[in-house]
C-alpha positions as CSV (number, residue, x, y, z in Angstrom):
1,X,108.4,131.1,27.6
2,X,110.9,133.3,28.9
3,X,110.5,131.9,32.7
4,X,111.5,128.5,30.9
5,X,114.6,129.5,29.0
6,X,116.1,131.3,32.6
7,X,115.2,128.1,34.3
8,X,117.1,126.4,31.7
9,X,119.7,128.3,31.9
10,X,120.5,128.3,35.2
11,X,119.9,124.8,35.8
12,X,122.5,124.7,32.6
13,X,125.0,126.9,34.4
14,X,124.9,124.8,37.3
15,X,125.0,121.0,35.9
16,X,128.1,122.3,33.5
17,X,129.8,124.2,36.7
18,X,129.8,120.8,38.6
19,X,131.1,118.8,36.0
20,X,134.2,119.5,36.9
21,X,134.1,118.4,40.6
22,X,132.5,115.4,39.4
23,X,135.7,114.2,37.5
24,X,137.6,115.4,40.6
25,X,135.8,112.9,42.5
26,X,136.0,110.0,40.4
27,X,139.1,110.5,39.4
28,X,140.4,110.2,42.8
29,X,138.5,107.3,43.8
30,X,140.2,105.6,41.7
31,X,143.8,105.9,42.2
32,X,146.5,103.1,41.5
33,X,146.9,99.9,40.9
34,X,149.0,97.7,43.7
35,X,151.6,95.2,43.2
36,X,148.8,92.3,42.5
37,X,146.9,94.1,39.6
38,X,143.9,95.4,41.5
39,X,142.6,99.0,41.5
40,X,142.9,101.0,44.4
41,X,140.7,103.6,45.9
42,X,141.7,106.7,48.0
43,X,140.0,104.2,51.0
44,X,141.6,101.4,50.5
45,X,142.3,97.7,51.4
46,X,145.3,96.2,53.0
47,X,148.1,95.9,50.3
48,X,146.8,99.3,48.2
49,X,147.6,103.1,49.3
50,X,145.7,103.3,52.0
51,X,144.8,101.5,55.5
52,X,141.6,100.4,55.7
53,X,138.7,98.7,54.6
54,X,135.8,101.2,52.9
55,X,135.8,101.4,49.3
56,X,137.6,98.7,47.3
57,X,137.2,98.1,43.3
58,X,138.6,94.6,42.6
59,X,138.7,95.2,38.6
60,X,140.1,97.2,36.2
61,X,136.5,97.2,34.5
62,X,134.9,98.6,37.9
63,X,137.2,101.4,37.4
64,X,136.5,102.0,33.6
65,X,133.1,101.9,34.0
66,X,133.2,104.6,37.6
67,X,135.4,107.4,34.6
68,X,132.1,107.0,32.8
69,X,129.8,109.2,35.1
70,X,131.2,112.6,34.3
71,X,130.7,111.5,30.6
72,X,127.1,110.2,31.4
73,X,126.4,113.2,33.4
74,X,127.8,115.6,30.5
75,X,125.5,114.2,27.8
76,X,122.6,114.6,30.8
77,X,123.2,118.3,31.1
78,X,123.5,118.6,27.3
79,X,119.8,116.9,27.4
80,X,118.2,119.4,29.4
81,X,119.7,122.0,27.1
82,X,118.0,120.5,24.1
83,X,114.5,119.7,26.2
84,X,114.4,123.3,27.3
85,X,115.6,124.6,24.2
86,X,112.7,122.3,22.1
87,X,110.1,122.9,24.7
88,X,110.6,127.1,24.5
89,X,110.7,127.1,20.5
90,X,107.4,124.7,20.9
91,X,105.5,126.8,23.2
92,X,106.3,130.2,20.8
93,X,104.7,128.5,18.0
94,X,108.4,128.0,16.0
95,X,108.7,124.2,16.3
């Protein structure tokens, strides 16, 4: 029981800690809009902040839907918390 509440929380620890660089990351590949209405990336297309032709998001709704990881990946790490938690209390007999 106790082996699975310190792997818990580590694995906790760890998810929450990069949560932060996560945002970082999507938040800067999508930047700015350019003059036609099109969302830029920090590797960009002719016309947008960059030179270039990598990573390109054509639509506002590509780049709504990218600011939804860190989201996706907080409600993730708050899954494992309540699995580990649940699965600890069930194994000592509480649950």
């Amino acid at each position: 029981m106790i082996a699975n509440l310190i792997g818990g929380f580590v694995s906790i620890i760890v998810g929450t800690s990069l949560i932060g660089p996560v945002a970082n990351q999507i938040t800067g590949s999508t930047l700015t809009a350019n003059a036609s209405g099109a969302t830029c990336t920090a590797i960009t297309q002719g016309g947008c902040s960059g030179a270039g032709n990598a990573l390109y998001i054509a639509s506002s709704w590509g780049a709504s839907v990218l600011n939804l990881v860190p989201g996706f990946f907080s409600l993730g790490i708050l899954g494992i918390g309540i699995a580990v938690t649940y699965t600890s209390l069930r194994q000592a007999g509480i649950v």
